[in-house]
N, C-alpha and C positions, 0 to 999 in steps of 0.2 A: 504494500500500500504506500505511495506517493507521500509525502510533507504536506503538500500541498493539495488539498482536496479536491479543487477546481482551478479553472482559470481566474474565477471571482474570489475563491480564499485567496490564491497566490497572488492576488492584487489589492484585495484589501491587506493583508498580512506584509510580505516581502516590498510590494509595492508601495505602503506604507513607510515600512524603512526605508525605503528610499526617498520620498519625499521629506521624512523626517530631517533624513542626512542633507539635504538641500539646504532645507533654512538652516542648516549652521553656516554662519562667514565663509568659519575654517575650509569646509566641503565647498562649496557652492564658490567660493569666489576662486579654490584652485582649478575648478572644471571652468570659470569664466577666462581666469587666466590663460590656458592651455589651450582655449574653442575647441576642443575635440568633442564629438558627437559619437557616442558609443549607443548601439544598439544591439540589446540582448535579445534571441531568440532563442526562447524556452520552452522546453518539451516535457511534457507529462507533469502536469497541463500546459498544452499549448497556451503561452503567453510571451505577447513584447513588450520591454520595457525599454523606454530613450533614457541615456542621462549625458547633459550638454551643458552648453554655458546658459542656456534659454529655462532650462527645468528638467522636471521629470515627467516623462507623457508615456503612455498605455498605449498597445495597440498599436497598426498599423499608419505611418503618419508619413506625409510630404518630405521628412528631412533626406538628407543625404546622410549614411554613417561615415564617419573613419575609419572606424573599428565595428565588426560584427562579430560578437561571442555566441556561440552558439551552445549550449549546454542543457542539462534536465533541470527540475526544479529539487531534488534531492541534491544533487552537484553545487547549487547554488545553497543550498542552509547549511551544507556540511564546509563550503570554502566559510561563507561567515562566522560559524563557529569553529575556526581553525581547523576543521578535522581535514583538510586537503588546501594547498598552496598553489596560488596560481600558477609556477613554474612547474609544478607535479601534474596539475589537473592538464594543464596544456602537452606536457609532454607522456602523460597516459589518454591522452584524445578526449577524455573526460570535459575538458570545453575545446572545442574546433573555433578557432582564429582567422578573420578573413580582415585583411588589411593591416596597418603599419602597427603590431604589439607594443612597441615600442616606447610608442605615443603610451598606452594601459603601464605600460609598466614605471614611468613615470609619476602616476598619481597612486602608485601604492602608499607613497609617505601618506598622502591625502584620506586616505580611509584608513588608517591604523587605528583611530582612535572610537571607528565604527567594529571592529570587530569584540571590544570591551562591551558596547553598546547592548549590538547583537540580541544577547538571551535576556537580560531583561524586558528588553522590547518585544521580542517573542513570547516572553512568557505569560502577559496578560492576555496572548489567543491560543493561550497550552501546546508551544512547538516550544 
């Protein structure tokens, strides 16, 4: 059984965090800094999520990515709760990379202090 119950948990729930992570400066003004436009395409449940200098948007949308991650929605709670690194998860295909990494690997300083965040923020929807 998936983390993610739905397309609609994993966007109220994951989706959320992300948003969260937005209004902070710290977050939000190093993705303004950067303009890089990353688009996650997640499976089981099929969901996409943008995160750019613009926000964070749901679903299928006008932008151009930089970067396209592609990975599951299990892949994605287990990188936030450290249980997998994005240099592991990429090099066991566990997330497929289309465009410049590079640019991603960069704003890892930028979410270190999301991964602290993580399971409290999880835990008021019992993941």
């Amino acid at each position: 059984m998936p983390v993610f119950k739905s397309t609609e948990h994993l966007y109220e729930t994951l989706g959320s965090f992300w948003k969260y992570l937005y209004e902070r400066d710290d977050f939000s003004g190093g993705l303004k800094s950067t303009g890089i436009q990353i688009k996650f395409e997640i499976s089981d449940p099929p969901a996409i999520i943008w995160a750019g200098p613009d926000g964070i948007e749901f679903g299928e949308q006008s932008l151009k990515p930089d970067v396209t991650m592609k990975l599951s929605g299990d892949t994605c709670h287990a990188y936030w709760k450290k249980e997998i690194s994005l240099p592991v998860a990429l090099a066991k295909r566990k997330i497929v990379s289309k465009g410049n990494i590079s640019k991603v690997m960069k704003l890892l300083p930028l979410v270190k202090p999301a991964f602290e965040m993580y399971p409290g923020f999880m835990s008021k929807y019992g993941l």
